[in-house]
C-alpha atoms as an extended CHARMM CRD file, in Angstrom:
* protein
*
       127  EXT
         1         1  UNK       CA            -12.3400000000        5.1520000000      -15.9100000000  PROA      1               0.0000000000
         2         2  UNK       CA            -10.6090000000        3.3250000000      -12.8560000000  PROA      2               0.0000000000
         3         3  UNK       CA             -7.8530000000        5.1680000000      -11.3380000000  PROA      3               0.0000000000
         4         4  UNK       CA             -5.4730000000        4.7560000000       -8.4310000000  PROA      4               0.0000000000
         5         5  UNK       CA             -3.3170000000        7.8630000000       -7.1770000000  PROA      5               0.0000000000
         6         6  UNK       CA             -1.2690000000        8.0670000000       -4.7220000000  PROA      6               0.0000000000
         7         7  UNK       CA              0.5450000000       10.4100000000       -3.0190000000  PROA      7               0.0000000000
         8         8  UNK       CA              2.6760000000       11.5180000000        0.4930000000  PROA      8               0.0000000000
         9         9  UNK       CA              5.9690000000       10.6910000000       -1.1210000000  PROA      9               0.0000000000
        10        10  UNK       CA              9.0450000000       12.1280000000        0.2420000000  PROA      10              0.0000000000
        11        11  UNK       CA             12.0900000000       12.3180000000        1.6150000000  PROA      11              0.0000000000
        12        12  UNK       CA             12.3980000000       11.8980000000        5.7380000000  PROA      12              0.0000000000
        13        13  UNK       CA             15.4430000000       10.9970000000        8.3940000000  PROA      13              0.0000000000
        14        14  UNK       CA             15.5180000000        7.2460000000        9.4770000000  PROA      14              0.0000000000
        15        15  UNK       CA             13.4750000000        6.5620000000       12.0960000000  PROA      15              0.0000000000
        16        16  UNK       CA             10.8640000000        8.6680000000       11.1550000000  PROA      16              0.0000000000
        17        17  UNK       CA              7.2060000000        8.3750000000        9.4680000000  PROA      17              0.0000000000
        18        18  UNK       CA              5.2590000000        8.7820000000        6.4410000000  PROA      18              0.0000000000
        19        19  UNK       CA              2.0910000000        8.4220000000        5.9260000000  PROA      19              0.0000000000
        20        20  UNK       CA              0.5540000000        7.5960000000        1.8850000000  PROA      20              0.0000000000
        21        21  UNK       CA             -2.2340000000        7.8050000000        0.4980000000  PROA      21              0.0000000000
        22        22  UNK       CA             -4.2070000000        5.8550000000       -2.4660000000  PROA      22              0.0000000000
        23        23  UNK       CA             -7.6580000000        7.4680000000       -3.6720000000  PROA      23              0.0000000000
        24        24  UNK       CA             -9.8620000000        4.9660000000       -5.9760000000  PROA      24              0.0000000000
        25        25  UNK       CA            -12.0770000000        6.4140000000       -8.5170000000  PROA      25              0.0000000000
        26        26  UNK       CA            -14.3620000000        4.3710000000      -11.2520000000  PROA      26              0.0000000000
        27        27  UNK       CA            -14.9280000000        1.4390000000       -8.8100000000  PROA      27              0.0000000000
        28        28  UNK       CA            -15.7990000000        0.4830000000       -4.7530000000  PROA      28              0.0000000000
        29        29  UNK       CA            -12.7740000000       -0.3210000000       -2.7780000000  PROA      29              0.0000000000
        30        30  UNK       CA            -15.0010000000       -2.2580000000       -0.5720000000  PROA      30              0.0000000000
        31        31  UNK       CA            -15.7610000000       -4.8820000000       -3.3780000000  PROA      31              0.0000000000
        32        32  UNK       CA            -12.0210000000       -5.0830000000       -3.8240000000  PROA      32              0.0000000000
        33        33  UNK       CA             -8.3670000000       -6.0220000000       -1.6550000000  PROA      33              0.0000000000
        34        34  UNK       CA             -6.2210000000       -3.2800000000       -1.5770000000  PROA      34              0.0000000000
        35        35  UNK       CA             -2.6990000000       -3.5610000000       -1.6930000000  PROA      35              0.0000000000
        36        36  UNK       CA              0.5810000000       -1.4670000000       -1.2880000000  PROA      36              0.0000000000
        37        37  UNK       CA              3.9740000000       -2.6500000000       -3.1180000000  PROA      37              0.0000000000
        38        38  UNK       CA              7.1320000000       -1.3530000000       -3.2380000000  PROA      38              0.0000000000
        39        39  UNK       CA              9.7750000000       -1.4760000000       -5.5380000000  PROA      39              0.0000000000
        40        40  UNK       CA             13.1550000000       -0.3590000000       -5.1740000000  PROA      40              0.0000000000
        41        41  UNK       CA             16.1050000000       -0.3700000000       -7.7090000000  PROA      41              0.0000000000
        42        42  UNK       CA             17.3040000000       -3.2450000000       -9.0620000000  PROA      42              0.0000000000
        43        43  UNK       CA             15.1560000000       -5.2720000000       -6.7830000000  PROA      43              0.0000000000
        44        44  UNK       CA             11.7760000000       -7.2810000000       -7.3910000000  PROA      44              0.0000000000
        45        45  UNK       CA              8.4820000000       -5.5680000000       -6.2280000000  PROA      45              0.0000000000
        46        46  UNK       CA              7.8230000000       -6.3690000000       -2.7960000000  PROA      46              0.0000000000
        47        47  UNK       CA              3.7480000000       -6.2970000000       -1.6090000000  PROA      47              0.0000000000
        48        48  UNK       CA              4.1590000000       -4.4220000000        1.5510000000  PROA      48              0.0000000000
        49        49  UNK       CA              0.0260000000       -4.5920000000        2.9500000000  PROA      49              0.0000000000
        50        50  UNK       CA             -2.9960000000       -5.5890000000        2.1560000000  PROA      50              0.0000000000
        51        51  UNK       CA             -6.5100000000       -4.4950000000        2.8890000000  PROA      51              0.0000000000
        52        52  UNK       CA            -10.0240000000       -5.2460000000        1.9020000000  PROA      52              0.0000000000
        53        53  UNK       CA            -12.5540000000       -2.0690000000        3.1600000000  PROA      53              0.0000000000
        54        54  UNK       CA            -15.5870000000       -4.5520000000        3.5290000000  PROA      54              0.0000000000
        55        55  UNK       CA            -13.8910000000       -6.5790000000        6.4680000000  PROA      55              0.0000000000
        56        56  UNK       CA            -10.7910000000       -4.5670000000        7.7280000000  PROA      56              0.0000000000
        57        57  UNK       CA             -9.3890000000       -7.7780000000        7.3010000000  PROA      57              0.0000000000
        58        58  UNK       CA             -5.3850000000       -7.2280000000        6.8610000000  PROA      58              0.0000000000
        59        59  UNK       CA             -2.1760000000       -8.6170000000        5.8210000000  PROA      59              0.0000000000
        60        60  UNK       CA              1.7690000000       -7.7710000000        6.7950000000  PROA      60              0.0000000000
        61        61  UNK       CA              5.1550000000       -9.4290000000        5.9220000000  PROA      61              0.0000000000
        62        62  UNK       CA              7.5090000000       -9.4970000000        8.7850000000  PROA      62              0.0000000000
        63        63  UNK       CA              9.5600000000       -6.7570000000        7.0810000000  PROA      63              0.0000000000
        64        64  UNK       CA              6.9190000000       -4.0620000000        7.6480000000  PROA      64              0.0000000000
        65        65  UNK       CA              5.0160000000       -6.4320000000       10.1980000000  PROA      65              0.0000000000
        66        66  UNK       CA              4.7770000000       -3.6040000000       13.6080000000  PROA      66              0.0000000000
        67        67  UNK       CA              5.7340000000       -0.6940000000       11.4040000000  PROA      67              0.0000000000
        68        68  UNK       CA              3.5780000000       -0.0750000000        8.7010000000  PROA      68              0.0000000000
        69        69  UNK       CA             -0.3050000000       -0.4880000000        9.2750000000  PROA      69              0.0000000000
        70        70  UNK       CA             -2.6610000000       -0.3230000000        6.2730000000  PROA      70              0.0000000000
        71        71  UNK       CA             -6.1540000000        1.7020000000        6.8370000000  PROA      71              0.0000000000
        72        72  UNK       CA             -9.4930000000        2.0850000000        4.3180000000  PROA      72              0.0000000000
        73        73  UNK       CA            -11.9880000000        5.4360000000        4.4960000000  PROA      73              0.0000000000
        74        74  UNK       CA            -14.7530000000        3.5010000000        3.0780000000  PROA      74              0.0000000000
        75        75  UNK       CA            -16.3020000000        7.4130000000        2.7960000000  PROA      75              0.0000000000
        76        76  UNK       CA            -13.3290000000        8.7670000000        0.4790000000  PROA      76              0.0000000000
        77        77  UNK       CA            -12.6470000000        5.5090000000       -1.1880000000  PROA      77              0.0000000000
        78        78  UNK       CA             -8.8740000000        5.7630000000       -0.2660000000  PROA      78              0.0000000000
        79        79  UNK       CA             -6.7080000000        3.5640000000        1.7890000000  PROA      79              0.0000000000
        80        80  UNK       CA             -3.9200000000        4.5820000000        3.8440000000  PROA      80              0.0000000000
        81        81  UNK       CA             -0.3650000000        3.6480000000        4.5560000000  PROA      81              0.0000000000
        82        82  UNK       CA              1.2110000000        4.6910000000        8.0600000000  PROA      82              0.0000000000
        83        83  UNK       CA              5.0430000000        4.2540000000        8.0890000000  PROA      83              0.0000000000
        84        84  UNK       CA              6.6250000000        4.5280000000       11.0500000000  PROA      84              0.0000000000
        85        85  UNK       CA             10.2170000000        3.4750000000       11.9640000000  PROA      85              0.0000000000
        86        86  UNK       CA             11.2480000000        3.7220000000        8.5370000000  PROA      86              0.0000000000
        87        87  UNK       CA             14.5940000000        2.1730000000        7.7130000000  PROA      87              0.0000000000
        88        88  UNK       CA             17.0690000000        2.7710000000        5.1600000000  PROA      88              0.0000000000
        89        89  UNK       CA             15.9950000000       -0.6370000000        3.2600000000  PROA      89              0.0000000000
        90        90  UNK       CA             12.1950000000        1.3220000000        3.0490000000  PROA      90              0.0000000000
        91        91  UNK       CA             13.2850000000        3.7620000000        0.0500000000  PROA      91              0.0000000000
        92        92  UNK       CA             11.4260000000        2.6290000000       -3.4390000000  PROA      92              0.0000000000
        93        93  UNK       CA              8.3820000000        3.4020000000       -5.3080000000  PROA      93              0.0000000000
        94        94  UNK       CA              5.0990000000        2.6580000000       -3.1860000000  PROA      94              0.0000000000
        95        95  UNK       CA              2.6690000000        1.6970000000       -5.6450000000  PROA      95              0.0000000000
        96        96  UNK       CA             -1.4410000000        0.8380000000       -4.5070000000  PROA      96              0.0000000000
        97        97  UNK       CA             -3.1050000000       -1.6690000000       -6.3890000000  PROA      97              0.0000000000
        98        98  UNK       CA             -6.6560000000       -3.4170000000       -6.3000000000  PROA      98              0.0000000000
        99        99  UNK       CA             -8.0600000000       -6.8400000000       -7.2680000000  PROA      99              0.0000000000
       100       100  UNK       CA            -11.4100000000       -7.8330000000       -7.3340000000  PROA      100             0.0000000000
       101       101  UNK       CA            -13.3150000000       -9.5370000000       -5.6410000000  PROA      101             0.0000000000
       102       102  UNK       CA            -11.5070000000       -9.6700000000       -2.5770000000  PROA      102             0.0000000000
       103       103  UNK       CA             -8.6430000000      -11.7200000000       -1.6930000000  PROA      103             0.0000000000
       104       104  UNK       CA             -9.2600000000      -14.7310000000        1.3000000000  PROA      104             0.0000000000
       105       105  UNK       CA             -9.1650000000      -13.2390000000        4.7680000000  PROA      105             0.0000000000
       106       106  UNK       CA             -5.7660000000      -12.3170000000        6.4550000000  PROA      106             0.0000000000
       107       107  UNK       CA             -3.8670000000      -14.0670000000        2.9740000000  PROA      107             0.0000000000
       108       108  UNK       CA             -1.0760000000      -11.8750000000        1.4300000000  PROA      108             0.0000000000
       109       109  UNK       CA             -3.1060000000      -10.4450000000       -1.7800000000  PROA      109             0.0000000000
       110       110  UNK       CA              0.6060000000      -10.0580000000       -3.7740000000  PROA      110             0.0000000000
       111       111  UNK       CA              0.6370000000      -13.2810000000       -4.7820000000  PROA      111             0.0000000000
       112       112  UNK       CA             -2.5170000000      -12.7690000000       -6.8940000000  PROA      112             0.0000000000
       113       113  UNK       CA             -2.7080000000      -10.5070000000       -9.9980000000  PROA      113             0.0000000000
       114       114  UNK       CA             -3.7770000000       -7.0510000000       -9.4620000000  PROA      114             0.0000000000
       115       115  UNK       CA             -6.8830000000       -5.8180000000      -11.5030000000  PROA      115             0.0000000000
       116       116  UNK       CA             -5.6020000000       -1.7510000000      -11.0750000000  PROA      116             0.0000000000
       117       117  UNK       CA             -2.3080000000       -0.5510000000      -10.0760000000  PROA      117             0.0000000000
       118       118  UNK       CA             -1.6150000000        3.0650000000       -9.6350000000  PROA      118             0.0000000000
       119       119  UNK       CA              1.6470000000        5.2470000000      -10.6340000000  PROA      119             0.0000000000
       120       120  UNK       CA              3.5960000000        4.9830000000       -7.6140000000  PROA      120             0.0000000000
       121       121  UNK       CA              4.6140000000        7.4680000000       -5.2390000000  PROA      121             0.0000000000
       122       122  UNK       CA              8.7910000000        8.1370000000       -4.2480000000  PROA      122             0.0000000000
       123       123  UNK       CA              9.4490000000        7.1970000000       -0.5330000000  PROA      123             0.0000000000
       124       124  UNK       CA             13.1890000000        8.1700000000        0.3480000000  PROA      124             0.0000000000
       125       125  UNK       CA             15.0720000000        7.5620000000        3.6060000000  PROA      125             0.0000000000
       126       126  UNK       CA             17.6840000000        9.4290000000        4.4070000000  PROA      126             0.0000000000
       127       127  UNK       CA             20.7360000000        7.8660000000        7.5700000000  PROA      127             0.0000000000
């Protein structure tokens, strides 16, 4: 069975960090693009990162682009979100996600349809 979880949700004061995580069970992240989306609400789910393990090869939008860097333990099968500066327009539900096979280098892997998605993890930013 293929799963995504993630986890290190929370609440922290603006300006400070989190860091999630997204363990993959019942397939290979490095035959995959990982991705991290957020979704605040009343707002449209945003794809935050991207990753595929086999390369290191990454993506950013400008609104995380210097704060948030994406990371793969090829030895866990998880991927990692670092979030550091966090703003109060960062709160929302931080979901991981996976498509296979792997997205073109350096492309931003939201605009294709995710094979796995996981159940989201609460990120809250307090001013």
């Amino acid at each position: 069975e293929v799963q995504l979880v993630e986890s290190g949700g929370g609440l922290v004061q603006a300006g400070g960090s989190l860091r999630l995580s997204c363990v993959a069970s019942g397939f290979t992240i490095e035959d995959s693009t990982i991705a991290w989306f957020r979704q605040a609400p009343g707002k449209e789910r945003e794809g935050v990162s991207c990753i595929s393990p086999s390369d290191d090869n990454t993506y950013y939008p400008d609104s995380v682009k210097g704060r948030f860097t994406i990371s793969g333990d090829n030895s866990r099968n998880a991927v990692y979100l670092q979030m550091n500066s966090l703003k109060p327009e960062d709160p929302a539900v931080y979901f991981c996600a996976a498509v296979t096979p792997e997205t073109p280098p350096g492309s931003d892997c939201s605009r294709f349809p995710m094979d796995y998605w996981g159940k989201g993890t609460l990120v809250t930013v307090s001013s």
